[in-house]
C-alpha positions in Angstrom: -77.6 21.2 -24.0 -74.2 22.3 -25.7 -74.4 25.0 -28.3 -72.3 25.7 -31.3 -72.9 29.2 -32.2 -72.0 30.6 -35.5 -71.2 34.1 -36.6 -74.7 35.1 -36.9 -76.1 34.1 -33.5 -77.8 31.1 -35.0 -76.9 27.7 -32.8 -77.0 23.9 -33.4 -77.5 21.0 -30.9 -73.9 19.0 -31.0 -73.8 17.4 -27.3 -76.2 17.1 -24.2 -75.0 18.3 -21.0 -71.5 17.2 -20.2 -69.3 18.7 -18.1 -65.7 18.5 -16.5 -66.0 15.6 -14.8 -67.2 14.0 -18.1 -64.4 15.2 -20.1 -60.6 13.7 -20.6 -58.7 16.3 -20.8 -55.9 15.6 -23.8 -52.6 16.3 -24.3 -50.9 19.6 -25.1 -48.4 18.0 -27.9 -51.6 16.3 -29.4 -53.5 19.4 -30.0 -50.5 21.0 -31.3 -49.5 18.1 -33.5 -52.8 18.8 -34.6 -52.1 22.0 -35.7 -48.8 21.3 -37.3 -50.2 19.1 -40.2 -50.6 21.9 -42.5 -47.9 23.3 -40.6 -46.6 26.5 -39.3 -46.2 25.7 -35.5 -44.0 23.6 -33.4 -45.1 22.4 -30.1 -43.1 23.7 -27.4 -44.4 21.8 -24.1 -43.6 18.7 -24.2 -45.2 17.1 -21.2 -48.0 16.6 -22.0 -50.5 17.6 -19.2 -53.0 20.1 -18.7 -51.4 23.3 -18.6 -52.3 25.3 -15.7 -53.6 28.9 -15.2 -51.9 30.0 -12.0 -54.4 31.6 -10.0 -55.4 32.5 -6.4 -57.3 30.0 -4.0 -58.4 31.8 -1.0 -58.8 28.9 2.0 -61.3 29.8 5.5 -59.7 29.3 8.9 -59.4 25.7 8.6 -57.3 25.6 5.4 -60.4 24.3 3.5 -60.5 25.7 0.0 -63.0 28.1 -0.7 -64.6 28.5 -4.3 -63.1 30.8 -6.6 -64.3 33.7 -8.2 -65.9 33.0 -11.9 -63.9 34.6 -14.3 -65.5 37.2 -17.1 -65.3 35.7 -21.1 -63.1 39.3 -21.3 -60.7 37.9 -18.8 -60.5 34.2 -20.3 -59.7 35.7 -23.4 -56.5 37.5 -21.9 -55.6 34.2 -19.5 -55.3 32.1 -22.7 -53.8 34.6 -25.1 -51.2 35.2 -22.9 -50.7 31.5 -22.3 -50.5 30.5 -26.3 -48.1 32.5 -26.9 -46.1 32.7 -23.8 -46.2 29.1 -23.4 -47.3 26.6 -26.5 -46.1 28.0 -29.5 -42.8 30.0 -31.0 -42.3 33.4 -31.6 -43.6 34.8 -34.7 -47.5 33.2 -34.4 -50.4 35.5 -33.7 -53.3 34.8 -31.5 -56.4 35.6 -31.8 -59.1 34.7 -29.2 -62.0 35.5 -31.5 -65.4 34.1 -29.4 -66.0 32.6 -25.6 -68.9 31.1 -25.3 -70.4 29.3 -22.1 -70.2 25.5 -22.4 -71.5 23.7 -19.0 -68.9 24.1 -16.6 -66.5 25.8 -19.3 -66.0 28.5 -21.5 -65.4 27.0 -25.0 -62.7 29.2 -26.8 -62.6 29.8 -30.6 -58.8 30.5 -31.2 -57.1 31.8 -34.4 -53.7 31.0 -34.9 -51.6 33.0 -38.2 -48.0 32.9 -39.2 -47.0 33.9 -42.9 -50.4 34.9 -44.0 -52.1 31.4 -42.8 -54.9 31.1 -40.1 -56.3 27.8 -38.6 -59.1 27.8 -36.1 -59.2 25.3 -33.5 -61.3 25.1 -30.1 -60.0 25.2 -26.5 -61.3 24.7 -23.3 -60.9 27.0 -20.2 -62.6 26.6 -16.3 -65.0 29.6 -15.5 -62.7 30.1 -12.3 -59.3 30.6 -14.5 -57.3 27.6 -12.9 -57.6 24.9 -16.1 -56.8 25.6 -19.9 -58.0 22.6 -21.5 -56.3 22.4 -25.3 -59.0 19.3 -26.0 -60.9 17.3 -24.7 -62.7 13.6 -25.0 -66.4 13.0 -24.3 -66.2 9.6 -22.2 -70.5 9.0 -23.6 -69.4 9.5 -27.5 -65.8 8.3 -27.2 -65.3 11.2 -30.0 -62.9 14.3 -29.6 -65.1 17.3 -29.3 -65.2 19.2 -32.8 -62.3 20.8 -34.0 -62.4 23.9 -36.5 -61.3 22.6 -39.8 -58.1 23.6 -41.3 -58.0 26.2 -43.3 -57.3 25.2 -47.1 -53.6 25.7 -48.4 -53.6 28.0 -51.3 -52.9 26.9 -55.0 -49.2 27.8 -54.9 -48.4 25.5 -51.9 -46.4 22.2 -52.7 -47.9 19.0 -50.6 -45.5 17.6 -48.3 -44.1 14.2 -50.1 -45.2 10.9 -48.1 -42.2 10.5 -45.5 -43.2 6.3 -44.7 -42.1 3.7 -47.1 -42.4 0.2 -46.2 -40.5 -2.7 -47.2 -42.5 -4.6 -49.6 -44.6 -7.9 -49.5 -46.8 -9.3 -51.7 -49.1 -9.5 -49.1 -48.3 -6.6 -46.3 -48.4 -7.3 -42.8 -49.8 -4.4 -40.5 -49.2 -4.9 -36.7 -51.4 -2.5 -35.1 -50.9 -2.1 -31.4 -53.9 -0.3 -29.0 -55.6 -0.5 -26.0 -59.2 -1.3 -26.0 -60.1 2.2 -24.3 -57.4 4.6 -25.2 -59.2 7.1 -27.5 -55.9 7.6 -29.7 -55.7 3.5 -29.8 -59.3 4.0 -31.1 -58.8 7.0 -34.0 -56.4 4.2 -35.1 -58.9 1.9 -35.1 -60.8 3.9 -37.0 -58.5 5.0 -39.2 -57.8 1.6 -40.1 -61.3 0.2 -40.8 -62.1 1.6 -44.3 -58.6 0.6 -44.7 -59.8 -2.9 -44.4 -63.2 -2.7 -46.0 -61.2 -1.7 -49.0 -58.3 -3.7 -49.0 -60.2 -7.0 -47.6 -57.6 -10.1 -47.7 -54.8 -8.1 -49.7 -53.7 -6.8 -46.4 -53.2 -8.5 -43.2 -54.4 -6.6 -40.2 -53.1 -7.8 -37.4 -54.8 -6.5 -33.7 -52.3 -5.9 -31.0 -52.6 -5.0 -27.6 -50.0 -3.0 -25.2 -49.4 -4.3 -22.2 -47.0 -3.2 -19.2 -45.5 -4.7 -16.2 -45.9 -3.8 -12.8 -48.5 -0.8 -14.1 -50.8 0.9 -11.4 -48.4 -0.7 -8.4 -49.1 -3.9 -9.9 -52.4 -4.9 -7.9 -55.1 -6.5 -9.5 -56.9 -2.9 -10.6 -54.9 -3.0 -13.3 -52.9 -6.4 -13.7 -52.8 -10.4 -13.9 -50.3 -12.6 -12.3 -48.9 -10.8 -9.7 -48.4 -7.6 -11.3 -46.7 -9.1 -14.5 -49.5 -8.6 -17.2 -51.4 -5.0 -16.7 -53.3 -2.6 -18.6 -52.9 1.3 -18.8 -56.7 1.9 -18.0 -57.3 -1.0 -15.3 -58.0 -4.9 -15.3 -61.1 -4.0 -17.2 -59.4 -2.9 -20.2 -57.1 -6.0 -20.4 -60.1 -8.5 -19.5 -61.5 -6.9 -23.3 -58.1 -6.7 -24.7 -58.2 -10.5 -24.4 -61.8 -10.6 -25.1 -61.1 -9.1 -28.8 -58.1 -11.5 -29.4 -60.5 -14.5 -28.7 -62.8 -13.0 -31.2 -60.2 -11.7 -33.7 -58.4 -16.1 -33.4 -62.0 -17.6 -33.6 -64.1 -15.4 -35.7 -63.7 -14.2 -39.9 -61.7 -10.8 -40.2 -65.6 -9.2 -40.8 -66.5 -9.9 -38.1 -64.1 -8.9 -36.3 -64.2 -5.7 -37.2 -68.0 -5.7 -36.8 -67.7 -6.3 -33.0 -65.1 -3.5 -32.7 -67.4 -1.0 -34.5 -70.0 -2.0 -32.2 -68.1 -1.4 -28.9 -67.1 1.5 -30.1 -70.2 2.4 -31.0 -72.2 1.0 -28.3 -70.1 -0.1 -24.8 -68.0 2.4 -22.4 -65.3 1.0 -20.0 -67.5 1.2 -17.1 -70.0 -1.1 -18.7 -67.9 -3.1 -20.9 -67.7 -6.4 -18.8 -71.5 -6.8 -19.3 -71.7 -5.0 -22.9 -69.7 -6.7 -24.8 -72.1 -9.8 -24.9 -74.7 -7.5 -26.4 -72.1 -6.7 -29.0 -71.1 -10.3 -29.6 -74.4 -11.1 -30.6 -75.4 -8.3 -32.6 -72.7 -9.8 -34.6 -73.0 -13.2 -34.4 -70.5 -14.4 -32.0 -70.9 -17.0 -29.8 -70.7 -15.9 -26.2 -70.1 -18.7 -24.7 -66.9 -19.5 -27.1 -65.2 -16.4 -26.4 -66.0 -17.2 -22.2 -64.3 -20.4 -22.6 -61.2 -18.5 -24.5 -61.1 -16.0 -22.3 -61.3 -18.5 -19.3 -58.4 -21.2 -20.6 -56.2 -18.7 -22.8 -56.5 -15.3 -20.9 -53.0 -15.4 -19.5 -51.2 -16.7 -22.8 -52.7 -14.2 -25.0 -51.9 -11.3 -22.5 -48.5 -13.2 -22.3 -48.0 -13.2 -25.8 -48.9 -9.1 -26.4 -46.5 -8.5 -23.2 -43.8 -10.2 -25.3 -44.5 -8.3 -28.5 -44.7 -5.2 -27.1 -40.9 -5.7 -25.9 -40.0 -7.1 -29.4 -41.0 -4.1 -31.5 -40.6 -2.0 -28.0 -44.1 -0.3 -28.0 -44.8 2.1 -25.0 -48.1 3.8 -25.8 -51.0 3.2 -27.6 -51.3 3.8 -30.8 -48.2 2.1 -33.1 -48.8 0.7 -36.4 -46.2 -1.1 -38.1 -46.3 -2.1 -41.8 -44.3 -5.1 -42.6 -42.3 -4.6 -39.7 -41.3 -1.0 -40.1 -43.1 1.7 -37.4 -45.3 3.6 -39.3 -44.7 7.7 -39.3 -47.8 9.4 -40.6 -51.4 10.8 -39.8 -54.4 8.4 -38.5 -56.7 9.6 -41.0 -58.0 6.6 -43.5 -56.1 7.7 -46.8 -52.9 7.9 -44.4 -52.6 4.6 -43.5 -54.1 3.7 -46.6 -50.9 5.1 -48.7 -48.1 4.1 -45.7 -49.6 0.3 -46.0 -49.7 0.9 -49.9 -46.4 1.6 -49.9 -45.5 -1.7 -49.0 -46.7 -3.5 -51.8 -44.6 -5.8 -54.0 -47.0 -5.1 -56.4 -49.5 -2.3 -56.4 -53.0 -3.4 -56.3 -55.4 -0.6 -58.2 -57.5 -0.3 -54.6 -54.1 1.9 -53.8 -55.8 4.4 -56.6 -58.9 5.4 -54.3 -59.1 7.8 -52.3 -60.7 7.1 -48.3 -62.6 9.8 -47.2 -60.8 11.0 -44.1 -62.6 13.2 -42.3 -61.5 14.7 -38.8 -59.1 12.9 -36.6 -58.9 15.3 -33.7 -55.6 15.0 -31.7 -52.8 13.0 -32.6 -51.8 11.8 -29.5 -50.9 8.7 -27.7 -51.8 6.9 -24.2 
């Protein structure tokens, strides 16, 4: 079991035994995007990747790696103090490693970060040898960013940031949302955009795209269709369910729809999506045997079709949301996209007056 433990010793039950090899380890500019909304830092490392801890690997006679010493929570502490702040964000922010505690096969790090009197409080990840610092991370069973701190609440004297997106306007706006079926930023957009639709219904168009490359993965069929022309960033499994969800989204009611994406979410991984989406289909009503016979005759088109949109609007990763045309710039969060796709309204319907929940986002990333 994974523990959360609180100030006072106490502990609550958040995941069951995962460990590395069940985690996807997220980008560096994510997390510190993350950080930035409220914002006093500036991400500095722009690749990417998992930053790592340089540390000693002793090898036996035969060059074979040996396993490493586990480090002390004392000496984590140090490793990734010395990292922030050498390494991830500017001069002038403090760091504060203020608990390690044992997480599987990690230490989970509770880090403060302060500059001009404010503190947020965000978890990291570290190896128990030293070698991998681990900003966030994805759990592949939940398909949900392990908890983040919450942000720290800006005081009463602080002035919101004004909304940087405005939209052309339509009378009916047009949001092109591009994603890949199993790209966990592609799905906080998802997710983002849901009670976006459940309020909005028919006033807004939501309109499901897919990214697609050419030539991805060496081209071979692991990840691609037609000789390399048509692939997808996480394998031929991916795009076989990105072509899957336009058959449902051309053949099925907008609820619907969205009930079947819920569900996968929900209920079907990428190893197990070739068989589970069926069981999804008919917990909401869809005919399987329709969406086979799309799939079978239209496959190629549709991918075809997403490979040409992607160049039109040149999308490169997963997530982009235009509205009416014009790439969306904001947060994933519900009442986000709820005000950028507001914005780009002729005239403003009174559902742009309530306010979505929105929760945690984790990371704002991309694939």
């Amino acid at each position: 079991m994974v523990e959360k433990i609180d100030n006072e010793g106490e502990s609550r039950l958040v995941q069951r035994n995962f460990s590395a090899a069940q985690l996807l380890v997220v980008g560096l500019v994510a997390v510190l995007f993350t950080i930035a909304i409220t914002n006093m830092i500036a991400p500095v490392n722009p690749t990417g990747k998992v930053v790592y801890v340089p540390q000693e690997v002793e090898t036996n006679e035969t060059n074979e790696t040996t396993d490493t010493t586990i480090v002390s929570a004392e000496e984590v502490s140090e490793l990734a103090t010395t990292l922030i702040k050498d390494e991830l964000v500017p001069a002038g922010v403090e760091v504060i490693v203020t608990e390690v505690a044992e997480e599987g096969d990690l230490y989970r790090l509770t880090i403060g970060l302060t500059q001009n009197g404010q503190t947020n409080e965000l978890y990291s990840y570290m190896s128990k040898d030293g070698q991998y610092f681990y900003p966030s991370v994805f759990d592949l069973e939940t398909n949900t960013f392990l908890e983040q701190k919450p942000e720290v609440e800006t005081t009463p004297t602080e002035q919101p940031v004004p909304p940087s997106f405005d939209a052309p306007d339509a009378e009916v706006p047009n949001v092109k949302f591009f994603v890949m079926s199993f790209c966990p930023f592609g799905l906080q957009a998802e997710q983002g955009l849901k009670p976006v639709y459940d309020l909005m219904g028919d006033k807004v168009e939501l309109e499901p795209h897919y990214v697609i490359y050419e030539n991805y993965g060496g081209g071979g069929p692991d990840y691609c269709i037609e000789d390399g022309k048509y692939c997808s960033m996480h394998g031929i499994k991916e795009l076989n369910e990105n072509a899957r969800q336009l058959c449902i989204y051309k053949n099925e009611d907008r609820d619907t729809f969205w009930n079947y994406l819920e569900t996968v979410w929900t209920d079907c991984t990428l190893n197990d999506i070739d068989t589970c989406w069926k069981t999804a289909a008919e917990k909401n009503g869809i005919d399987v045997a329709s969406v086979e016979t799309c799939f079978e005759n239209e496959r190629t088109d549709l991918i075809k079709a997403e490979f040409e949109a992607c160049q039109e609007f040149d999308v490169r990763g997963s997530p982009a949301v235009f509205v009416n045309d014009e790439k969306y710039s904001g947060g994933r969060a519900p009442d986000n996209y709820k005000e950028g796709i507001c914005s780009g309204f002729t005239t403003i319907p009174g559902e742009c007056d309530t306010e979505l929940d929105n929760g945690s986002t984790g990371a704002n990333g991309n694939c």
